[in-house]
DRENGU-56331 format. One record per atom (N, C-alpha, C): x, y, z; residue in one letter. Coordinates in steps of 0.02 Angstrom, whole numbers, padded with zeros to 5 digits, always signed. Example, Ala and Ser with C-alpha at 12.3 -4.5 7.8 and 13.67 -1.06 7.14 Angstrom:
REM DRENGU-56331
+00660-00284+00390a;+00615-00225+00390a;+00660-00165+00390a;+00642-00112+00354s;+00684-00053+00357s;+00645+00002+00394s;
REM end
This chain:
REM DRENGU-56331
+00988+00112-00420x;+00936+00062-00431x;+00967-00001-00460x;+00937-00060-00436x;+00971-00118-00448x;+00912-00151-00492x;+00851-00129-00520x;+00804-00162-00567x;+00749-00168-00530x;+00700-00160-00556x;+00642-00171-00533x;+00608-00221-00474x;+00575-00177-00424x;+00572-00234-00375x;+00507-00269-00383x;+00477-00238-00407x;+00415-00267-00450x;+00390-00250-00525x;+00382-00291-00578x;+00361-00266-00634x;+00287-00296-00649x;+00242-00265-00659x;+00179-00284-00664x;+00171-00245-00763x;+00140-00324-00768x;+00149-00312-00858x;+00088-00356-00883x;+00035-00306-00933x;-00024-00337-00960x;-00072-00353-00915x;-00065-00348-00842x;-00120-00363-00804x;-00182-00350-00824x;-00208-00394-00844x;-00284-00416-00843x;-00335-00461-00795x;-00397-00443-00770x;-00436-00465-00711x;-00500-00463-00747x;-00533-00523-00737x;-00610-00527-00752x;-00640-00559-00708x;-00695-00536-00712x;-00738-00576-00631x;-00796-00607-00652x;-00804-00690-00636x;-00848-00714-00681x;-00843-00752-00714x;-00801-00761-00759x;-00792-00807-00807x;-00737-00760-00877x;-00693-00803-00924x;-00633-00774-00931x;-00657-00718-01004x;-00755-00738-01004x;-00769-00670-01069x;-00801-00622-01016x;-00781-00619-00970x;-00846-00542-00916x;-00788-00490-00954x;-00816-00432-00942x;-00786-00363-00951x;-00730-00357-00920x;-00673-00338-00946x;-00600-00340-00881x;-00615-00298-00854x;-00617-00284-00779x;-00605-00251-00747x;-00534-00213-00736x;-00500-00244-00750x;-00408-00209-00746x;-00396-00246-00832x;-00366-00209-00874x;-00361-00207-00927x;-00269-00210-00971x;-00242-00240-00958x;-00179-00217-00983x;-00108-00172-00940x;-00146-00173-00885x;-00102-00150-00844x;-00037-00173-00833x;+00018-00080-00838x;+00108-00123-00839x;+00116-00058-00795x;+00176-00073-00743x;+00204-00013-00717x;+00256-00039-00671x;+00323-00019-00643x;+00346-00051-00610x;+00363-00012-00540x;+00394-00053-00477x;+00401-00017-00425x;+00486-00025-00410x;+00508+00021-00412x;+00596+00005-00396x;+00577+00023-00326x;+00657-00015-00271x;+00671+00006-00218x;+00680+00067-00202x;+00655+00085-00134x;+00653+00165-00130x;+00616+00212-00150x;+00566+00187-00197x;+00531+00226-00225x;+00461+00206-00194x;+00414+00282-00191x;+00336+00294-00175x;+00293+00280-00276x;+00274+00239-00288x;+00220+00250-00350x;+00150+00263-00332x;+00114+00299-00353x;+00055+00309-00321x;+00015+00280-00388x;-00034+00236-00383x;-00088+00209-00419x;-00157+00241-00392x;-00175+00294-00457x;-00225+00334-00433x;-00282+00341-00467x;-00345+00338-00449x;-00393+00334-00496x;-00456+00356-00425x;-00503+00334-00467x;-00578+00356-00452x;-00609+00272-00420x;-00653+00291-00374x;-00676+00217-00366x;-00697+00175-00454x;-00696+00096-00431x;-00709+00082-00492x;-00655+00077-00549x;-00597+00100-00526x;-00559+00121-00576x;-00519+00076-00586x;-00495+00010-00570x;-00469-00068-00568x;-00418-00054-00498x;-00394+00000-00474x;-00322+00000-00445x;-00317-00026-00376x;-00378-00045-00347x;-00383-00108-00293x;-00381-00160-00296x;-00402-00178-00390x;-00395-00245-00396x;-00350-00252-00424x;-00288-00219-00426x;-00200-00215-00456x;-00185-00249-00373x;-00165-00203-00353x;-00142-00229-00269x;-00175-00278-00242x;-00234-00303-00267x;-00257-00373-00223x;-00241-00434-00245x;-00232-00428-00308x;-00178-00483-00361x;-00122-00476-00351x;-00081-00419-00328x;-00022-00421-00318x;-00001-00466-00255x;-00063-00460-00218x;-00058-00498-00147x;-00080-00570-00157x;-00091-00587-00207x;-00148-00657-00242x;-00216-00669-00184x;-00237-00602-00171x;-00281-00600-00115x;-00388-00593-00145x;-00371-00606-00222x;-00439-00586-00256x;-00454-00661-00252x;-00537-00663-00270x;-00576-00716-00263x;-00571-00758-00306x;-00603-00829-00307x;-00580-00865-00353x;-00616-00847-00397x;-00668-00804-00420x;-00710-00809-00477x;-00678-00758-00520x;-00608-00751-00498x;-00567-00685-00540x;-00514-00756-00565x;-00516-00709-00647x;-00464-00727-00701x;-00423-00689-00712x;-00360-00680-00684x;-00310-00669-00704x;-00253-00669-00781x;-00234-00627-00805x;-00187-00656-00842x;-00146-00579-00853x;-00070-00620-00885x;-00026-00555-00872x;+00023-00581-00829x;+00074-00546-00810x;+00120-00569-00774x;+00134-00512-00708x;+00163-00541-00638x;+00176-00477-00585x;+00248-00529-00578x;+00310-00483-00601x;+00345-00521-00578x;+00372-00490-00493x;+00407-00517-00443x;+00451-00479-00380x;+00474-00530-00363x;+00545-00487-00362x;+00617-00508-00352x;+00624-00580-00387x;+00604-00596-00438x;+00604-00614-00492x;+00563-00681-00526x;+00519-00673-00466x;+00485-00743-00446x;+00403-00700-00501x;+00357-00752-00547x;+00299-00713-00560x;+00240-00754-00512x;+00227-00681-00468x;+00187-00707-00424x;+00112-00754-00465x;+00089-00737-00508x;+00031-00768-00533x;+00041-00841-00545x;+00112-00885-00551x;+00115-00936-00567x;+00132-00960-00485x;+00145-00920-00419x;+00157-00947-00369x;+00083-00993-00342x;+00108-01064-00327x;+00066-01104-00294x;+00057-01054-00216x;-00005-01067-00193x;-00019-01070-00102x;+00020-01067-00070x;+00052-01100-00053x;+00100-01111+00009x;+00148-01053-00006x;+00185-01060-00063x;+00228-00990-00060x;+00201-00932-00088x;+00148-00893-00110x;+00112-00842-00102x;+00096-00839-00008x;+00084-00906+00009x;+00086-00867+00105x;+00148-00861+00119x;+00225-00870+00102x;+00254-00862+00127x;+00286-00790+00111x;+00267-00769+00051x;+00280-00704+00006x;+00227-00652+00049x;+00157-00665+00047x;+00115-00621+00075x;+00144-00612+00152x;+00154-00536+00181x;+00152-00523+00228x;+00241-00532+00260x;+00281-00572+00235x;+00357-00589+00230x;+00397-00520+00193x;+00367-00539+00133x;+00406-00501+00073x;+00374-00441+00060x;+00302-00452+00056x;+00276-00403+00024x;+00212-00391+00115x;+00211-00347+00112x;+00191-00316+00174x;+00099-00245+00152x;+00056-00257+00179x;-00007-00220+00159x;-00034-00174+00217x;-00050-00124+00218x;-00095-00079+00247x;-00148-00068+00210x;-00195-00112+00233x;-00261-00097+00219x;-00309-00028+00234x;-00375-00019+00209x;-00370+00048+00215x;-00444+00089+00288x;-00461+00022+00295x;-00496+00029+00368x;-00462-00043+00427x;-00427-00004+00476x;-00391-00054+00512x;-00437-00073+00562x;-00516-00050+00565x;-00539-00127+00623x;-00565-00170+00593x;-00589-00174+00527x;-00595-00229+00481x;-00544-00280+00477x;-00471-00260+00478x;-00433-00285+00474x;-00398-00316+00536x;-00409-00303+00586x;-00379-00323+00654x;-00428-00333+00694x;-00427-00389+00741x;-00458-00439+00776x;-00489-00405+00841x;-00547-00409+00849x;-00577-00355+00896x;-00572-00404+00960x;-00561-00474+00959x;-00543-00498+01001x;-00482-00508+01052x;-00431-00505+01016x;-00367-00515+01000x;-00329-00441+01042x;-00288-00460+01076x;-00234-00399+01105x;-00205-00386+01037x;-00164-00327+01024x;-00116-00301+00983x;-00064-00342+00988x;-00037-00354+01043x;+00033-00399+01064x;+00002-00467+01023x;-00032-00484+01022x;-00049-00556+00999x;-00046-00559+00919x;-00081-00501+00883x;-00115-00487+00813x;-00026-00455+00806x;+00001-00428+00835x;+00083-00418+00804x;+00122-00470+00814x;+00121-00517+00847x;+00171-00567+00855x;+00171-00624+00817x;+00081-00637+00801x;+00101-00713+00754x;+00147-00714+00697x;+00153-00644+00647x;+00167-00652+00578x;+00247-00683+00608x;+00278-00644+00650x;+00345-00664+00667x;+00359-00742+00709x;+00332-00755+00752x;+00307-00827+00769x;+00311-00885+00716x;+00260-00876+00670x;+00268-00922+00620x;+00311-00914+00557x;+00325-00845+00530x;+00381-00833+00458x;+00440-00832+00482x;+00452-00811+00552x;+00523-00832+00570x;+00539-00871+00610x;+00506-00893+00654x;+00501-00929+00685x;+00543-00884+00777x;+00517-00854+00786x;+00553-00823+00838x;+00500-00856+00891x;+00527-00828+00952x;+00514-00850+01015x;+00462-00809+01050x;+00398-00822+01071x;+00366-00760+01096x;+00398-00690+01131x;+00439-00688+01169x;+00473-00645+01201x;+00518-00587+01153x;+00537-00664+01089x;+00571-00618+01049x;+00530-00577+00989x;+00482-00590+00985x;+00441-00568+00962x;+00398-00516+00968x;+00383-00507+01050x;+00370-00441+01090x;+00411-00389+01070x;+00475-00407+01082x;+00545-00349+01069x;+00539-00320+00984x;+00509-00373+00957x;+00513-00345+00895x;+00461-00294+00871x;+00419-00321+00902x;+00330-00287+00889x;+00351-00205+00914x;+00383-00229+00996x;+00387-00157+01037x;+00424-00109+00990x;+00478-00138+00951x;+00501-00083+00924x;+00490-00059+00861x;+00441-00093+00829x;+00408-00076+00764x;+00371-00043+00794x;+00336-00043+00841x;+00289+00023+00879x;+00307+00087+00879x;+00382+00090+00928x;+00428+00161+00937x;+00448+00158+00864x;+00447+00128+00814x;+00471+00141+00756x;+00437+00191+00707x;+00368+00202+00700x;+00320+00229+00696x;+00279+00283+00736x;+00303+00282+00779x;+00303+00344+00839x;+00282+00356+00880x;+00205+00279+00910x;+00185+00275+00958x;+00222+00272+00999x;+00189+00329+01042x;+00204+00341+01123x;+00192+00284+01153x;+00209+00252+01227x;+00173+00195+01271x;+00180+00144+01217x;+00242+00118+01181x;+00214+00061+01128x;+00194+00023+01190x;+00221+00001+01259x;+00188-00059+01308x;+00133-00055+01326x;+00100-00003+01335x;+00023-00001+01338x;-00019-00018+01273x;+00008+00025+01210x;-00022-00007+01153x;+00007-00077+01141x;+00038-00111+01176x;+00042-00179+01157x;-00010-00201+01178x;-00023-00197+01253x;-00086-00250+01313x;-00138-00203+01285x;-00159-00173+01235x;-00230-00146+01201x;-00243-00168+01187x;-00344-00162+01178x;-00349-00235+01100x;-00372-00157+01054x;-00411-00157+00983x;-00400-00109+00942x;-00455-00063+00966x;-00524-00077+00997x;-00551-00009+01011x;-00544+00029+01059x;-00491+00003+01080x;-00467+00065+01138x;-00421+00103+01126x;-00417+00121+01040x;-00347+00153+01021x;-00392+00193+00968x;-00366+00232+00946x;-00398+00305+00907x;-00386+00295+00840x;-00416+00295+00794x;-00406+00273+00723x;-00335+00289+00698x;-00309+00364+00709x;-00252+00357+00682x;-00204+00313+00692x;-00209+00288+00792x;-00162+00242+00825x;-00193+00186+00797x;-00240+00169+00753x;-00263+00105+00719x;-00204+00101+00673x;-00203+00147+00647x;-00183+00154+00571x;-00082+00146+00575x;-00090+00164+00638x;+00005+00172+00644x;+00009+00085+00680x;-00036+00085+00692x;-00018+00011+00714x;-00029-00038+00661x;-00053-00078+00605x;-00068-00079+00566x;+00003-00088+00518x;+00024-00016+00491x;+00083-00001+00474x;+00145-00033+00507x;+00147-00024+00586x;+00189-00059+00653x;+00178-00141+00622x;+00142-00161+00591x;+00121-00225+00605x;+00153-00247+00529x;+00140-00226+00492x;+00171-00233+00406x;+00231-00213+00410x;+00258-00188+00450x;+00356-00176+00463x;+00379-00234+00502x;+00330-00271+00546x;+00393-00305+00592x;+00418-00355+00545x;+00390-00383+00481x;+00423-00441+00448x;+00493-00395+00402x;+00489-00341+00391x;+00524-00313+00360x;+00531-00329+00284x;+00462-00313+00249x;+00444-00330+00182x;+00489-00295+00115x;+00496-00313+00077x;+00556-00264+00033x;+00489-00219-00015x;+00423-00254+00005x;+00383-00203-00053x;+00305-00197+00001x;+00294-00121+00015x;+00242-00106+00069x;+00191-00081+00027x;+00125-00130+00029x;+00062-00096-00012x;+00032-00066+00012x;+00030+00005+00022x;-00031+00037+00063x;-00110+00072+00029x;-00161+00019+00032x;-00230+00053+00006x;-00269+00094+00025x;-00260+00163+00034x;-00320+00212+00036x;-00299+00220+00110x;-00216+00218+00121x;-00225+00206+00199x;-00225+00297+00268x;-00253+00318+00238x;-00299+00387+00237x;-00359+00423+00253x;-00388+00377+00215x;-00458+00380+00188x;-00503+00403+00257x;-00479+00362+00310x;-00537+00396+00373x;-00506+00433+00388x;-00456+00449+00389x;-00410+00497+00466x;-00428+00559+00425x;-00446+00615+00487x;-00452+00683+00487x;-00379+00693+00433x;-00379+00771+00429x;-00343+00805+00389x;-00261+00796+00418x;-00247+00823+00484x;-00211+00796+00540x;-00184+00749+00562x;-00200+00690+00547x;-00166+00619+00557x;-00159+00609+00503x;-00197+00603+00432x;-00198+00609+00366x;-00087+00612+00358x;-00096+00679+00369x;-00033+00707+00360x;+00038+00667+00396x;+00012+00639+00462x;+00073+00609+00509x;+00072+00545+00463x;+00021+00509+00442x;+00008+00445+00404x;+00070+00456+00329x;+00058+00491+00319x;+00085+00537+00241x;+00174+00530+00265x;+00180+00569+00302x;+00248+00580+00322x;+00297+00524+00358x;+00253+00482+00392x;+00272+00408+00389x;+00300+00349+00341x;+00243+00355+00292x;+00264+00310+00237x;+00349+00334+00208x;+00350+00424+00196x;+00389+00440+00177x;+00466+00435+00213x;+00426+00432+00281x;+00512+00401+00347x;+00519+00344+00337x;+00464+00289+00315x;+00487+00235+00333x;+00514+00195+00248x;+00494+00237+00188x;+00548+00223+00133x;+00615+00241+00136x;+00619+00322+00161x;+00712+00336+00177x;+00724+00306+00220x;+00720+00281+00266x;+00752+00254+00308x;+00755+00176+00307x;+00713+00145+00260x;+00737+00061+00254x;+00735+00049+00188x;+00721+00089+00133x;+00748+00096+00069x;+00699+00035+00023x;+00628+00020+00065x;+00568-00034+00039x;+00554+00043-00013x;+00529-00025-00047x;+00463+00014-00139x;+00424+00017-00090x;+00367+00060-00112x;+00310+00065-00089x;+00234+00083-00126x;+00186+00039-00148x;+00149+00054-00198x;+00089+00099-00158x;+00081+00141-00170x;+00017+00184-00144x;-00044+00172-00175x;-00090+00155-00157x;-00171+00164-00183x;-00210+00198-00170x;-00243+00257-00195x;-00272+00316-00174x;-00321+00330-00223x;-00378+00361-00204x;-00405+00409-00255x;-00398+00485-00241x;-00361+00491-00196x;-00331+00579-00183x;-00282+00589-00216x;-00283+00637-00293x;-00251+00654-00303x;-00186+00699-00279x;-00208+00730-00236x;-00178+00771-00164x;-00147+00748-00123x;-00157+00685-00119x;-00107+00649-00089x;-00021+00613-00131x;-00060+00626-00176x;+00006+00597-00226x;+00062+00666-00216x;+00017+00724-00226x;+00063+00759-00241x;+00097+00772-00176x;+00103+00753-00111x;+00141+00729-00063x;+00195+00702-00043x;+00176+00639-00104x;+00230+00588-00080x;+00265+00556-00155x;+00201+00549-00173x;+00232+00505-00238x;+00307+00522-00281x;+00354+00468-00285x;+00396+00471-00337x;+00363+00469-00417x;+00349+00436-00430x;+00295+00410-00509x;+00218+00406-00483x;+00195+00436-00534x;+00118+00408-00552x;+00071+00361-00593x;+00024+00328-00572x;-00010+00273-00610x;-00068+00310-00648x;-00108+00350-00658x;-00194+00363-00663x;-00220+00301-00707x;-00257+00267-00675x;-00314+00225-00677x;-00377+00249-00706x;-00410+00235-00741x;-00476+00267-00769x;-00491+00194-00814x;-00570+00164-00782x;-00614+00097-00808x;-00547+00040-00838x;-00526+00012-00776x;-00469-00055-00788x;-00425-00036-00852x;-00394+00031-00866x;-00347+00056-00890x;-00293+00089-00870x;-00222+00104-00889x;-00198+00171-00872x;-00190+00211-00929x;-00206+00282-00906x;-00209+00337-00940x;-00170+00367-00955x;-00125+00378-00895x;-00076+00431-00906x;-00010+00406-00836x;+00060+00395-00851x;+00095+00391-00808x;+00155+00423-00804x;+00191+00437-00745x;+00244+00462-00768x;+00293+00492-00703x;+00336+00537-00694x;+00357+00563-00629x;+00310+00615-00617x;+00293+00609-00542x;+00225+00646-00507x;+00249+00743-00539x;+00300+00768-00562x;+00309+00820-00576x;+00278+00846-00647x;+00282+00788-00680x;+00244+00783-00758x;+00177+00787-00729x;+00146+00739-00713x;+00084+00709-00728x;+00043+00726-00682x;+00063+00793-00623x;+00032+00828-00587x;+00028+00928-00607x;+00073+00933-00630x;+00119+00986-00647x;+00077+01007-00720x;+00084+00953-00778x;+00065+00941-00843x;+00039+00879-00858x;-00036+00887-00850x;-00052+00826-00866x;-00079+00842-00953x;-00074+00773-00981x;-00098+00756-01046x;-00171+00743-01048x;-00189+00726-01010x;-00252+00653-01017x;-00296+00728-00977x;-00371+00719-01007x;-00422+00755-00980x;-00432+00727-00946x;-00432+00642-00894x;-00454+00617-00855x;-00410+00646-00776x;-00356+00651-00798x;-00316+00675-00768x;-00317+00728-00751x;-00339+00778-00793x;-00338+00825-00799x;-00411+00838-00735x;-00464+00818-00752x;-00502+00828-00722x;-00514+00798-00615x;-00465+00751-00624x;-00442+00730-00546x;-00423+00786-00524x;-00370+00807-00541x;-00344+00864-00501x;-00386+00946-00496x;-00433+00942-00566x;-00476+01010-00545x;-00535+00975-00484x;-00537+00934-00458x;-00587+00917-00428x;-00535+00928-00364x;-00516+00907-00349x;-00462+00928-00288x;-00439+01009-00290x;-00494+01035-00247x;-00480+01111-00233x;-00424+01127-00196x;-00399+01085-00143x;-00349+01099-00096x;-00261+01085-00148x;-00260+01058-00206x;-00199+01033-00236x;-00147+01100-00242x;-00176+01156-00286x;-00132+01197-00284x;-00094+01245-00214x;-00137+01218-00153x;-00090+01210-00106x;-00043+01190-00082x;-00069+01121-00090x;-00005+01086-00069x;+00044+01085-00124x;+00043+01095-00189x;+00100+01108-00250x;+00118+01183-00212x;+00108+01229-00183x;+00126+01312-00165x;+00165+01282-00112x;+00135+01233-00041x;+00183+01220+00004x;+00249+01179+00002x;+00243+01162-00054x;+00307+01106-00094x;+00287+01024-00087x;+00243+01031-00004x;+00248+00960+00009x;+00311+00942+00019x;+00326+00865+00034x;+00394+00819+00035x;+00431+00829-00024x;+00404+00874-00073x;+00446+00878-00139x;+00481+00930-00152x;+00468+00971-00102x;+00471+01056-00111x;+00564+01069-00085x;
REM end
């Protein structure tokens, strides 16, 4: 490890005006290269509005304060212009329903090619080549047919790997993925899971997870966040703080997840 690729310290968020209730409260945790952190909580629990500040993607009626520093720049003091050049460049997002997020108008080839078009300035053609192989990179079959697709003619999971396909072609050093799960059956769930985990060993990006499945952490995660009302509770390596938790809040995530002591029996990616 060469230092933190992100350090998020004191984060505080209010919505409203700078006396509303914080919604995110003091929040610190950091993400080194290579590493899965999972930020986990209950709806409500601030850890969407951690990652949407991280992206400087919250509304203006949010007050910020606190510092996010990456790669050594603190994003909260970044003006516009370079928060767009950071968003989606550097720092790369999987949102957690992909036709909300992708253009029902729009071919795939088109909705994958601008980010590279305009942050690097490549050439349409060269840009195809790039898209195509962030496609096979991720494991779609036919990436040339899923290129000339537009998104409802592709199956949520192939939403979801495309999506992912689409947050790799800039080749971001830090990949946010929110709840990116949440629809897919049990079955794609898992290929989704095992992805993130190919595509940290193999290009050596942080990767911040946002989930309220505890069950899912115990999958993938290197470190844990638990989130509970714009706090953290309890953090630590996913072997502690799944294994032995301290915190009754914690404690009680994981008795609510009936399926966990499964996947702790099957090892998971950890086993």
């Amino acid at each position: 490890m060469t230092g933190a690729l992100i350090s998020v310290r004191d984060l505080s968020i209010r919505y409203g005006g700078p006396d509303a209730p914080a919604a995110v409260d003091g929040v610190s945790f950091d993400v080194n290269p290579g590493e899965i952190v999972a930020l986990v909580g209950e709806s409500g629990s601030g850890k969407s509005s951690v990652s949407l500040a991280v992206m400087s993607l919250l509304p203006d009626s949010a007050h910020v304060g606190g510092s996010i520093l990456f790669e050594g720049r603190d994003l909260a003091a970044c003006g516009r212009r370079e928060m767009e050049n950071i968003r989606g460049n550097r720092i790369g997002m999987i949102f957690q329903e992909p036709m909300t997020c992708l253009n029902p108008v729009l071919s795939i080839a088109r909705q994958m090619t601008e980010g590279l078009v305009r942050h690097r300035a490549m050439s349409r053609s060269a840009a195809r080549r790039r898209a195509l192989q962030a496609l096979a990179d991720v494991g779609i079959p036919e990436p040339e047919r899923v290129m000339n697709s537009f998104p409802h003619e592709l199956s949520g999971g192939m939403r979801q790997r495309v999506m992912i396909a689409a947050a790799l072609t800039l080749e971001p050093s830090l990949l946010i993925a929110d709840e990116p799960t949440t629809a897919l059956d049990v079955t794609v769930q898992a290929q989704v899971l095992d992805l993130l985990v190919e595509i940290r060993n193999r290009t050596g990006d942080g990767v911040l997870l946002i989930t309220h499945d505890i069950g899912v952490v115990a999958e993938v995660a290197d470190r844990v966040v638990v989130m509970q009302g714009g706090h953290v509770v309890e953090h630590g390596p996913w072997e502690q703080v799944i294994r032995a938790p301290r915190e009754a809040y914690t404690k009680a995530l994981i008795g609510a997840h009936m399926s966990l002591e499964e996947a702790l029996t099957d090892g998971g990616l950890h086993g």
